[in-house]
C-alpha positions in Angstrom: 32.2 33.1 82.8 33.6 35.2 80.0 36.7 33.2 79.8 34.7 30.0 79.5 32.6 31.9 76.3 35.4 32.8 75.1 37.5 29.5 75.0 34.3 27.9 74.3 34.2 30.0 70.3 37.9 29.5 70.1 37.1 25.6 70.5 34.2 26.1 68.0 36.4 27.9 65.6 39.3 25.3 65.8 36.9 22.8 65.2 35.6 24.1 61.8 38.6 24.8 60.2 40.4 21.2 61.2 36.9 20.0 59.5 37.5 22.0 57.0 40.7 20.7 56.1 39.7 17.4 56.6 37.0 17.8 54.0 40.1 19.4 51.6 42.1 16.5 52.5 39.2 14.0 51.5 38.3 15.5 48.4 42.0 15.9 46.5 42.7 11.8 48.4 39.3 10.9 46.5 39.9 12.6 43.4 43.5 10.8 43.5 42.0 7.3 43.7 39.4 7.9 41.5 42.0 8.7 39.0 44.3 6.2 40.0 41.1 3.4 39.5 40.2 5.1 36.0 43.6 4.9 34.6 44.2 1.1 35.8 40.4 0.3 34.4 41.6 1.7 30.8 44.7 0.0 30.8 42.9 -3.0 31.6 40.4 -2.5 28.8 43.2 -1.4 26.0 45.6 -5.2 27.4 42.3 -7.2 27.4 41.3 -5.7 23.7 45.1 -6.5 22.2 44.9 -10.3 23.8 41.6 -10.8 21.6 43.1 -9.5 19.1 45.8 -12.0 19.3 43.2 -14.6 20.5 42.0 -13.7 16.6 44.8 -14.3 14.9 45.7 -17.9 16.4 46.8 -20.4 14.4 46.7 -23.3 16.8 45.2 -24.4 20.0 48.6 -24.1 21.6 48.9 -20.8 21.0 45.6 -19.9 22.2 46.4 -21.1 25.3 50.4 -19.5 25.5 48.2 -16.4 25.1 45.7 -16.6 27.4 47.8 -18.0 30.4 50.6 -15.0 29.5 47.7 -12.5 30.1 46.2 -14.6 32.8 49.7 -14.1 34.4 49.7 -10.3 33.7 46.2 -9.4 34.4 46.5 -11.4 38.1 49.9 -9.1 38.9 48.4 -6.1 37.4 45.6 -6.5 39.9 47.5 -7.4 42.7 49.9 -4.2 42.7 46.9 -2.1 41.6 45.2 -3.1 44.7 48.2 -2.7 46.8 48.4 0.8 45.3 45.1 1.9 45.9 45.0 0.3 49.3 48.4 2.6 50.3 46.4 5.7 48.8 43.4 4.9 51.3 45.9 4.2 54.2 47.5 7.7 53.5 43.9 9.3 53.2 43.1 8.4 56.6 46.5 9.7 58.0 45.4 13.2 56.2 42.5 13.1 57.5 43.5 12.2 61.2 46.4 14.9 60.9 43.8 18.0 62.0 42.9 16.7 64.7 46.0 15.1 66.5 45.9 18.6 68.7 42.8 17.3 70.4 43.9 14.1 71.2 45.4 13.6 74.8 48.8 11.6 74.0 49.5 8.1 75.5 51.8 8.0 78.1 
C-alpha cells in the first residue's frame, strides 16, 4: 500500500512540472506569434500608407492602376507567406507542448 502512495505522488509530481513546462512552452510560443503578427500588421500599415501616397501623386489613370495592381500583387504574397509563417509557429507550438508528455504515452507498435 505504501508503494502505491508513493508511486501515486511521484505520478502527481511528474504531472505538475510536465504542466508546468507546457504552460512555459505556451507562453514564450504565444508571445512569438504575437510578435510575429504585430510586426507583419506594421509593415502592412507603413506598405499600405506609401501606396497612398503614390496613389496621391498620380498623374494618370494608368498609373493609378500600375500602382494599385503592383501592391495588390504584394500585399496577396505578403499574406500568403505571413500565414504560412504563422501557421509553422502554431504547428511547432503544439509539438512543444506535446513534448512533456510523450513519457506518458504508450508507443504504437
Amino acid at each position: 500500500m505504501i508503494a502505491s502512495v508513493e508511486d501515486f505522488q511521484k505520478l502527481a509530481k511528474d504531472n505538475t512540472a510536465n504542466a508546468q513546462k507546457a504552460f512555459g512552452s505556451l507562453s514564450k510560443g504565444l508571445q512569438t506569434i504575437a510578435s510575429e503578427i504585430g510586426d507583419y500588421s506594421k509593415k502592412s500599415f507603413e506598405e499600405g500608407s506609401a501606396v497612398l501616397e503614390q496613389l496621391a501623386g498620380a498623374k494618370t489613370l494608368d498609373k493609378v492602376v500600375e500602382i494599385q495592381s503592383d501592391y495588390a500583387k504584394k500585399a496577396y504574397e505578403g499574406f500568403v507567406a505571413q500565414s504560412t509563417k504563422v501557421g509553422e509557429l502554431y504547428v511547432d507550438l503544439a509539438k512543444e507542448l506535446a513534448k512533456p508528455f510523450e513519457g506518458m504515452m504508450p508507443k504504437a507498435k
